[in-house]
MARKETOR-855476 format. One record per residue (C-alpha): residue in three letters; x, y, z. Coordinates in steps of 0.2 Angstrom, whole numbers, plus 5000, padded with zeros to 4 digits. Layout:
// residues N
> ALA/X/Y/Z
...
//
This chain:
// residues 134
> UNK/4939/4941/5001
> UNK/4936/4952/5018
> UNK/4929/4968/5014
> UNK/4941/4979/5019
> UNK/4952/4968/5009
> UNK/4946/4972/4994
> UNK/4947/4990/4994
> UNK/4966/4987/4998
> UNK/4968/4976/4983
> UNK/4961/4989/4972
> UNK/4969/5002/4978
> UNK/4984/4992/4973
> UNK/4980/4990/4958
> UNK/4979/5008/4955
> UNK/4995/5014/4965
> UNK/5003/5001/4955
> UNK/4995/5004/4937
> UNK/5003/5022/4942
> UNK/5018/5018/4947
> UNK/5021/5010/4930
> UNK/5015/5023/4919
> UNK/5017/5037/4930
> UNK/5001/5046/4927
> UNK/4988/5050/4939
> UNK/4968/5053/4936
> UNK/4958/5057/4950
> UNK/4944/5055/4937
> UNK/4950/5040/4931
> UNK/4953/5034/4951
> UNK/4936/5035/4956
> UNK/4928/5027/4939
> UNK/4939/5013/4942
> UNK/4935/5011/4958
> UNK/4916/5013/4959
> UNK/4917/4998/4944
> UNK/4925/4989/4956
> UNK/4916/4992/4973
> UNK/4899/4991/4975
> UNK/4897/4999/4992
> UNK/4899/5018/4996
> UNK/4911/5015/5011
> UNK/4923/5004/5005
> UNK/4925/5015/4989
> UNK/4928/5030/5003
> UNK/4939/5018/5009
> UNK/4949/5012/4996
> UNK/4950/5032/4988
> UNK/4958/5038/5004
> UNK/4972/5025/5004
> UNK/4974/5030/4985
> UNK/4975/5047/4989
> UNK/4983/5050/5004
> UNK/4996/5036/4998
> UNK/4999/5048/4982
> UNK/4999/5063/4995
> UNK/5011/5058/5006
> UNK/5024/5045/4995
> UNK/5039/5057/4996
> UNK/5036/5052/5014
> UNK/5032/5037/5015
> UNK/5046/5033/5002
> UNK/5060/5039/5013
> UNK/5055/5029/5026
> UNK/5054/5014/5017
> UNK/5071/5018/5010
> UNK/5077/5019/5028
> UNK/5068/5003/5036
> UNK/5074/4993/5019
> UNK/5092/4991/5025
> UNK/5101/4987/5010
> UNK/5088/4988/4997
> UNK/5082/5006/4989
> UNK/5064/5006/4984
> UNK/5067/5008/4966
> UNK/5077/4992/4967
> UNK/5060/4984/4974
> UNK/5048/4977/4964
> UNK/5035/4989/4957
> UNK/5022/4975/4968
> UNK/5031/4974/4984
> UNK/5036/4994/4983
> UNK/5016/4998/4981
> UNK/5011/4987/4994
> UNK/5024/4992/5004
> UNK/5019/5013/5002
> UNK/5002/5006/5007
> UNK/5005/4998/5022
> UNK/5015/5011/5027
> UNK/5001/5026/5025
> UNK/4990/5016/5037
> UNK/5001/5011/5049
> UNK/5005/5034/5050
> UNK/4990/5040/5045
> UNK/4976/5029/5051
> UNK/4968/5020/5065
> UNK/4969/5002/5057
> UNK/4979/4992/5071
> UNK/4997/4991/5064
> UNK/4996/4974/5066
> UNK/4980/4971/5054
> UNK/4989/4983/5043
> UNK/5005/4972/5042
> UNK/4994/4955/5040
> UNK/4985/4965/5023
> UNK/5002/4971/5016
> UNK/5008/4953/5018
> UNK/4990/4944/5011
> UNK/4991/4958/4995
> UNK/5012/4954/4994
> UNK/5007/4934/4992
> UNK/4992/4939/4981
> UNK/5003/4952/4969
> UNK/5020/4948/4973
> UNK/5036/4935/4970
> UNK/5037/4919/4981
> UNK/5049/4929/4995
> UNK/5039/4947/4994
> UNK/5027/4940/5011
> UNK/5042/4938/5022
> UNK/5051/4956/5012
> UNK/5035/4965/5016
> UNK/5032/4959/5034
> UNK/5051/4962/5037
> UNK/5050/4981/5031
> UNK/5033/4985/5038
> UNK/5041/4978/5055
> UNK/5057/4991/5055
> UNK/5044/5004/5049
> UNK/5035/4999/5064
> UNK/5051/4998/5077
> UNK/5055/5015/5070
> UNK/5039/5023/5072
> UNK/5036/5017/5090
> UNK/5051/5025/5097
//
C-alpha cells in the first residue's frame, strides 16, 4: 500500500470507529495512529485529514447531502459516508489533485465498503467536484 494511502486508511479507520460510537479522543487519535505509522510525516498526514475532517463535517456533510441526489448521508453506510467526508476535506481543503483524491476515496470504498460503494463514492465525489468547480 502507497504511503499516502495508508494514512488515509487509518484515518478511516478512526473517522469511522467515531462515527459509530460517537466519541472523539485527540489523545486516543494520536496513540492510534503513531501504532500504526511509523514515519513522522505520514502520521502528520493522516492527523490532519482526522482533524480537519472532524473540523469541518457540518460542512462537509451538507455538501454531501446535496451532491448525493436522493440519498441522505445517514441513509449511507457508516463506510461509504466516512470515506466520502474524507474525500471530500481534501478535495476543499488541500492541495491533493482532486483527481488523486477521487481515485483513494474509491481504492478505501472497495477496501471498506459494499460491492457498489466504488462506483457510489466516485459518483458523489464527482458532483462534489462539478459543484465545486463552478
Amino acid at each position: 500500500m502507497a504511503r499516502r494511502s495508508r494514512a488515509r486508511d487509518v484515518a478511516m479507520q478512526v473517522l469511522f470507529q467515531e462515527d459509530l460510537s460517537s466519541r472523539a479522543v485527540p489523545l486516543e487519535d494520536e496513540a492510534f495512529v503513531r501504532r500504526r505509522i511509523r514515519e513522522e510525516e505520514l502520521r502528520a498526514f493522516c492527523l490532519s485529514l482526522i482533524w480537519g475532517t472532524r473540523k469541518n463535517r457540518i460542512e462537509l456533510d451538507e455538501l454531501l447531502d446535496n451532491a448525493a441526489e436522493n440519498w441522505s448521508l445517514m441513509r449511507m453506510a457508516a463506510t461509504d459516508r466516512n470515506v466520502l467526508r474524507i474525500g471530500a476535506f481534501e478535495i476543499l481543503h488541500t492541495e491533493t489533485p482532486d483527481r488523486v483524491v477521487i481515485n483513494e476515496a474509491v481504492e478505501l470504498a472497495k477496501r471498506y465498503g459494499a460491492v457498489h460503494s466504488p462506483q457510489f463514492v466516485n459518483g458523489i465525489l464527482d458532483r462534489l467536484l462539478e459543484k465545486h468547480d463552478k
